[in-house]
LORO-434341 format. One record per atom (N, C-alpha, C, O): z, y, x. Coordinates in steps of 0.2 Angstrom, whole numbers, plus 2048, in hexadecimal, padded with zeros to 3 digits. Atoms other than C-alpha are relative to their C-alpha. Layout:
BEGIN
ZYX...
REM end
This chain:
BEGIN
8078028009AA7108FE7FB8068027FB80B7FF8047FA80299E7199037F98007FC7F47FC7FB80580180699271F8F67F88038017F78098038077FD7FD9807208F97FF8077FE80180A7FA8047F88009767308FD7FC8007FB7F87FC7FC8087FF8029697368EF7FD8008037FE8028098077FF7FD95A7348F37FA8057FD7F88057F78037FC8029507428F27F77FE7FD7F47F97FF80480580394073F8E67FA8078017F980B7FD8037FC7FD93574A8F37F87FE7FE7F48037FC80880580392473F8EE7FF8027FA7F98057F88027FF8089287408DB7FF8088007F980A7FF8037F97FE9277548DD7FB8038047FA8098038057FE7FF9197548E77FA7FB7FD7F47FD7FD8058038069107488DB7FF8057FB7FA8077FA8017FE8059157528CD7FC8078047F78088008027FB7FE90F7628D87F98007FF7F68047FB8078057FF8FE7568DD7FE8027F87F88057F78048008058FD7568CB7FE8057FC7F98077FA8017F88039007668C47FA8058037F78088008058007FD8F376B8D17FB7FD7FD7F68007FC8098028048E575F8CA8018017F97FC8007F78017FE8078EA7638B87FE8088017F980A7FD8037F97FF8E87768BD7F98008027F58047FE8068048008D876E8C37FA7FF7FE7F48017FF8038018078D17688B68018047FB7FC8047F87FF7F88048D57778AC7FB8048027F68067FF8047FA7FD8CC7828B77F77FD7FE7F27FF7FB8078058038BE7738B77FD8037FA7F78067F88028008098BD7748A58008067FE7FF8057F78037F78008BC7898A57FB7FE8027F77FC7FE8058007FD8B07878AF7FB7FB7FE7F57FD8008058038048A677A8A67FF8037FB7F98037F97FF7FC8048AA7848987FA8067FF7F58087FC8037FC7FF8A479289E7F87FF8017F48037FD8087FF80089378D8A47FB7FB7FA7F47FB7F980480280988F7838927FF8047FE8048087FE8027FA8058857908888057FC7FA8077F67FA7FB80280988F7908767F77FE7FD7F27FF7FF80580180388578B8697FE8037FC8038067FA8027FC80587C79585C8017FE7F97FF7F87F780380280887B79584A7FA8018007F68058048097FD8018697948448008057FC8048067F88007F88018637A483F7FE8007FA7FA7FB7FA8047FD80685D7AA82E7F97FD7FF7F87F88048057FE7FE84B7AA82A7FF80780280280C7FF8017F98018437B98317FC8047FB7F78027F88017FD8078407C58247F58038037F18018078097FF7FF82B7CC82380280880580680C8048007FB7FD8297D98317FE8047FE7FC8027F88057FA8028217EC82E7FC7FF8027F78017FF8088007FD8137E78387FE7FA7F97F97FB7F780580580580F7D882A7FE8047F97F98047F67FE7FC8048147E481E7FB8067FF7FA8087F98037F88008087F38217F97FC8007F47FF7FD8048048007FB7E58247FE7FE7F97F98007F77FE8008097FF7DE8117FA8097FC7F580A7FA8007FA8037FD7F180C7F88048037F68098018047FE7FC7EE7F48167F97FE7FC7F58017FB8058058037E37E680E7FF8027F77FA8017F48018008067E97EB7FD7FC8077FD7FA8077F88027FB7FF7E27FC8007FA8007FF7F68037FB80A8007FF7D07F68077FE7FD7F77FA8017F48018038047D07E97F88018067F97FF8047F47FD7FA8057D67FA7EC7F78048017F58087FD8077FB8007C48027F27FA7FB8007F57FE7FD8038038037BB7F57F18017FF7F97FC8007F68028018087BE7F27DE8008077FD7FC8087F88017F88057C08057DA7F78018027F68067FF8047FF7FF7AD8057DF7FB7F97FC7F67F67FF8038068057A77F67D17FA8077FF7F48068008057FC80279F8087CA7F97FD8037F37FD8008078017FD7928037D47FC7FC7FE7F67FD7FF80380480378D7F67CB7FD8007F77FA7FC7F37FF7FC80678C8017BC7F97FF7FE7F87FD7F88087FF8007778037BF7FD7F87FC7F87F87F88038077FF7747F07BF8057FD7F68027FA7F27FD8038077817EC7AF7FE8047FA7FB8027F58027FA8047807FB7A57FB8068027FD80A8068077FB7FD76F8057A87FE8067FB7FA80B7FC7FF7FB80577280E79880380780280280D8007FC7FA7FD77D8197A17FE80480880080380D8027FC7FA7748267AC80680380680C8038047FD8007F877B82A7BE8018087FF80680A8028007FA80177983D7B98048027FD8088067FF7FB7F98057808447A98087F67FD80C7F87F97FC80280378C8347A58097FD8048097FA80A7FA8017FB79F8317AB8017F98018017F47FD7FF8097FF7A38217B48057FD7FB8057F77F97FC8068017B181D7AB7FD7FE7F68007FA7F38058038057A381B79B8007FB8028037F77FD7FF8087FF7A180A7A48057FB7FE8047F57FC7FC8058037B180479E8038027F98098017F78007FE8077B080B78D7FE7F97FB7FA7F57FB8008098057B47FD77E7F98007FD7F87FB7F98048028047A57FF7777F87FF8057F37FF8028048027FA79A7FC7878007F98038057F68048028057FD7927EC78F8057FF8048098048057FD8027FA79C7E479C8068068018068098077FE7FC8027A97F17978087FD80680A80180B7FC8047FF7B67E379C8027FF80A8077FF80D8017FE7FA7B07E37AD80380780680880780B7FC7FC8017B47F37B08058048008078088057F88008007C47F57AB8047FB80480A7FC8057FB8047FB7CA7E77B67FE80480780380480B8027FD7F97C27EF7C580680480180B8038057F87FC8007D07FE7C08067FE80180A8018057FA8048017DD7F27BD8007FF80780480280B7FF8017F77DA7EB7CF8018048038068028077FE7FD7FC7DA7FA7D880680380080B8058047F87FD8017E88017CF8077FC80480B7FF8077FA8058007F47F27D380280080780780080A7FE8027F87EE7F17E58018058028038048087FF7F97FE7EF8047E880980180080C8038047FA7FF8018018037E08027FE80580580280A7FC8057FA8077F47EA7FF8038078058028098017FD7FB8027FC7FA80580680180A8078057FA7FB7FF80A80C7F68057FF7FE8088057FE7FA8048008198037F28037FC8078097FB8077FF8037FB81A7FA8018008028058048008097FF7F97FC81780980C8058047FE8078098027FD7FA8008238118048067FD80380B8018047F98037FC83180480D7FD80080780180280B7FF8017F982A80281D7FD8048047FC80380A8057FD7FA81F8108248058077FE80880A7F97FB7FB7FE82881D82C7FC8068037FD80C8028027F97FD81A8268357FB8057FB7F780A7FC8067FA80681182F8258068027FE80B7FF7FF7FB7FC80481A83B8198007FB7FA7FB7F77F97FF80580582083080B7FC8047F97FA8007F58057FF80681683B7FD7F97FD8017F57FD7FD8068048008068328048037FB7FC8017FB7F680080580580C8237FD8027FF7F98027FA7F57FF7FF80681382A7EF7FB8017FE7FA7FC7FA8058008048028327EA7FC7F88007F97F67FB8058058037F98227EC8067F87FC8037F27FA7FF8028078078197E17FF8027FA7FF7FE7F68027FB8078038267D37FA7FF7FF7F87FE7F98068028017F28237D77FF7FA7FA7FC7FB7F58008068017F480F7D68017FF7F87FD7FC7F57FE8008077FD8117C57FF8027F98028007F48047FD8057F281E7BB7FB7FC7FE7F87FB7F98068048017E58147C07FD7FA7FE7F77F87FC7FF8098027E98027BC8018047F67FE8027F28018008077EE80A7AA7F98057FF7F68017FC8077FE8017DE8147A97FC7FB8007F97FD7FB8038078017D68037A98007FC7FB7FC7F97F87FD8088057E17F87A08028047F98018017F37FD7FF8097E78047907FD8077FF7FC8087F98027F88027DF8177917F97FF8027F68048058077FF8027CD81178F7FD8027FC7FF8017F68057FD8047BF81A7887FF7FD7F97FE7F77FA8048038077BA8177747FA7FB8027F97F58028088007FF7A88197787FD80580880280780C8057FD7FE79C8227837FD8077FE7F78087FC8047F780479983677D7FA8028067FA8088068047FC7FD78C8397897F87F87FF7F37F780280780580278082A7828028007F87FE7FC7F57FF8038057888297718028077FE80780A8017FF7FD8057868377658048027FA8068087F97FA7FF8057928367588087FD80780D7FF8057FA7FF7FC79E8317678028068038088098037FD7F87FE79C84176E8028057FA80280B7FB7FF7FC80479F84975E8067FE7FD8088027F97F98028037AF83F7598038038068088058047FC8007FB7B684376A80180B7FF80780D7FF8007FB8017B18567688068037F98078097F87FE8018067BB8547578057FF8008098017FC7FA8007FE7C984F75F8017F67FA8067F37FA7FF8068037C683D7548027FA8038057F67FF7FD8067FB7C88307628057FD7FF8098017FC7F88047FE7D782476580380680480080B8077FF7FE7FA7E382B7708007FE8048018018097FF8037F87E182077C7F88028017F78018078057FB7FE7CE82977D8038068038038088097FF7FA7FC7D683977F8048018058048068097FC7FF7FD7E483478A7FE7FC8068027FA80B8048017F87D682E7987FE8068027FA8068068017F87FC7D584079C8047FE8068027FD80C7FA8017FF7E683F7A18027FD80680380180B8008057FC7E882F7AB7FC8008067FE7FD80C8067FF7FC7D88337B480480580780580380C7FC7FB7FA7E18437BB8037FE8068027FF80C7FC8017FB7EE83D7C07FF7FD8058017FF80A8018017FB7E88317CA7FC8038057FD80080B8047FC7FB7DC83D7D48048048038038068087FB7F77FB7EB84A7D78047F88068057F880C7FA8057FA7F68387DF7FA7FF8067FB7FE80C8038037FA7E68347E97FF80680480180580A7FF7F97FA7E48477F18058028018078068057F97FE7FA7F68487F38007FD8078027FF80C7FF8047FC7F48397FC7FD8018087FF7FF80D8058017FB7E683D80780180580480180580A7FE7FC7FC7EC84E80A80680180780680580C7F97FF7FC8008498127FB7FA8097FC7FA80F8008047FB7F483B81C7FC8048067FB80280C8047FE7FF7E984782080480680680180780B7FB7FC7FE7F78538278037FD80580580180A7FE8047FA7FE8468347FB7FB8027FD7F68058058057FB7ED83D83A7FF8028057FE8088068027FD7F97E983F84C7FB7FD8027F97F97FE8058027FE7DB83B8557F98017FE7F67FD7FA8057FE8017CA8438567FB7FB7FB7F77FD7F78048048057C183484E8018007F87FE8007F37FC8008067CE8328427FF8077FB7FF8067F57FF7FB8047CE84383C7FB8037FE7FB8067F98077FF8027BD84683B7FD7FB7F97F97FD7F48028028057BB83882F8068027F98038047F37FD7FC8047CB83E8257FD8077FC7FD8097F68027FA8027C484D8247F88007FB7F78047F78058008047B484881D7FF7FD7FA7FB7FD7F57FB8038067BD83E8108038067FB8018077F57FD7FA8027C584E80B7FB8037FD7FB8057F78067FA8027B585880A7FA7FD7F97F77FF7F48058008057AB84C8008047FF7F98018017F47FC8008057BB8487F38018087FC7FF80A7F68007F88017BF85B7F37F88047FA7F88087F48077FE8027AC85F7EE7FE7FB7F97FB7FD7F48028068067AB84F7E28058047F98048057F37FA8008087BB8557D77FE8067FF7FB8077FA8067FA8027B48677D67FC8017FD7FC8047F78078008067A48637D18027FE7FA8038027F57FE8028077AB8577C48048057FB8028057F67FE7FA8037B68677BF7FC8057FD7FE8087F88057FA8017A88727BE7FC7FC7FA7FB7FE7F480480180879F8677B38037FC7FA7FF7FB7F57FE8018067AA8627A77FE8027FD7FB7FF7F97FE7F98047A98737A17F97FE7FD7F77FC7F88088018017968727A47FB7FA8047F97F98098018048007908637A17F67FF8067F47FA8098088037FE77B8647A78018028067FC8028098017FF7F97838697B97FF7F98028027F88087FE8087FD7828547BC8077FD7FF8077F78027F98008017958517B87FE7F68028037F38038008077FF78F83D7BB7FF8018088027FE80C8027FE7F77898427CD8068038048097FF8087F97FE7FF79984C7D08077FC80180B7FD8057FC8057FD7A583E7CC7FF7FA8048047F78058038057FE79C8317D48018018068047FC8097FD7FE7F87A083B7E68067FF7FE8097FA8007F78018017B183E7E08027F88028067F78068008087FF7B082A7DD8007FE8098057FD80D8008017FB7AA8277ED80680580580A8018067FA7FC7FF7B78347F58057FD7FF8077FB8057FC8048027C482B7EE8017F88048067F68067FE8047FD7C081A7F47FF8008088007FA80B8017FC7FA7BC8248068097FF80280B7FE8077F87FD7FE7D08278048037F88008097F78027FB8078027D68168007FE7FB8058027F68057FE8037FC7CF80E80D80180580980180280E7FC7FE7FA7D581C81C8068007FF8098028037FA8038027E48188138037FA8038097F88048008058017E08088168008018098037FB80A8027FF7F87DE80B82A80980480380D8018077F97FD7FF7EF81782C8087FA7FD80E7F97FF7FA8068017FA8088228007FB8058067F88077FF8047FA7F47FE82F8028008078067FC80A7FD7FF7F97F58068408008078007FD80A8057FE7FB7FF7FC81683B7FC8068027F68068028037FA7FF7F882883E7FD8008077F77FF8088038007F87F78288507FC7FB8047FF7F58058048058007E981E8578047FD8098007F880C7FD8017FB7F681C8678047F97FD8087F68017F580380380581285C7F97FA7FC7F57FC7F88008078037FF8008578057FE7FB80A8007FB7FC8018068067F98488007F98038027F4800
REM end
């Protein structure tokens, strides 16, 4: 018999070929589809608060730090008992003084908002020397307690036997240790003004600096001068000083915002 020939199964090998060809195909397809699908993202964090909101925050708390450190002024109108010549501001917020109360929160505000600022400056501003906002932390925090706990008794430059308990050493300590408080924050506000003073640029800029300096300088002087000797004005004397001070708290208030250089936007 004869036994049939296989048949070669040339079709099913080019089917299979055919197919392997459009399954490679659709492979490449589907890279290629692949490929041009963007992937998907996670959603992101929230964004945390910029430097730029940040120095703006610290900038506002500055301005609002000189505005209340300058309540004194309202000294004439509440308390008129207290002459502008021989008596010291911080007699206005002495416990046994009118609107005493007043006053002492003026301190409290400026302390908190001077601190907070230079606390907030001290994370994110890169272009000042970091003892600027150190002294106007030091400021911020003698002067909030200067307000709130190391208040005057009384008034020794209208009050007689006040001045003569004080002379006596008879006072609270928190009479005596408003010397103290006082200091310190006048040394954190000229440190402050001096590092800012040291990297300011710009002709307008530095000329107002500089006149900040000069009347501050002249105010804590005089007030030195006249501790000693009281009938040189010692009420005239800190009064500049005062003003000087909140001179610095708002170009403070100007360099938190957009920096030293009047080139570099914040």
């Amino acid at each position: 018999m004869n036994r049939p020939r296989p048949v070669r199964t040339w079709r099913s090998s080019a089917g299979k070929s055919s197919a392997g060809k459009s399954s490679t195909g659709k492979s490449a397809a589907g890279k290629s589809a692949a490929a041009g699908t963007p992937r998907s993202t996670a959603p992101r964090s929230p964004v945390a608060p910029t430097s730029s909101a940040a120095r703006t925050v610290a900038a506002v708390a500055f301005a609002l730090a000189a505005v209340c450190y300058a309540s004194w002024l309202l000294g004439p109108v509440l308390n008129p008992g207290l002459g502008p010549i021989d008596s010291y501001l911080s007699e206005l917020a002495a416990r046994d003084q009118p609107y005493h109360r007043f006053f002492q929160l003026g301190d409290v505000a400026t302390g908190l908002c001077a601190a907070t600022a230079g606390l907030v400056l001290l994370r994110v501003a890169r272009d000042v020397p970091r003892p600027a906002w150190w002294g106007a932390l030091v400021f911020g925090v003698a002067t909030a307690v200067d307000g709130g706990y190391t208040t005057m008794d009384c008034a020794p430059s209208v009050d007689a036997r006040c001045a003569r308990l004080e002379e006596l050493g008879d006072l609270s300590w928190r009479h005596q240790a408003h010397t103290v408080t006082s200091s310190v924050a006048v040394a954190g506000g000229l440190l402050s003004l001096v590092v800012i003073l040291a990297v300011l640029r710009g002709p307008a800029r530095r000329r107002v600096g500089l006149a900040v300096a000069v009347v501050l300088l002249v105010g804590t002087v005089g007030t030195l001068v006249a501790a000693v000797r009281p009938e040189f004005g010692l009420g005239l004397w800190q009064r500049a000083q005062l003003i000087g001070l909140s001179g610095w708290l708002l170009l403070a208030a100007g360099v938190a915002r957009w920096g030293p250089h009047p080139e570099q936007p914040r």
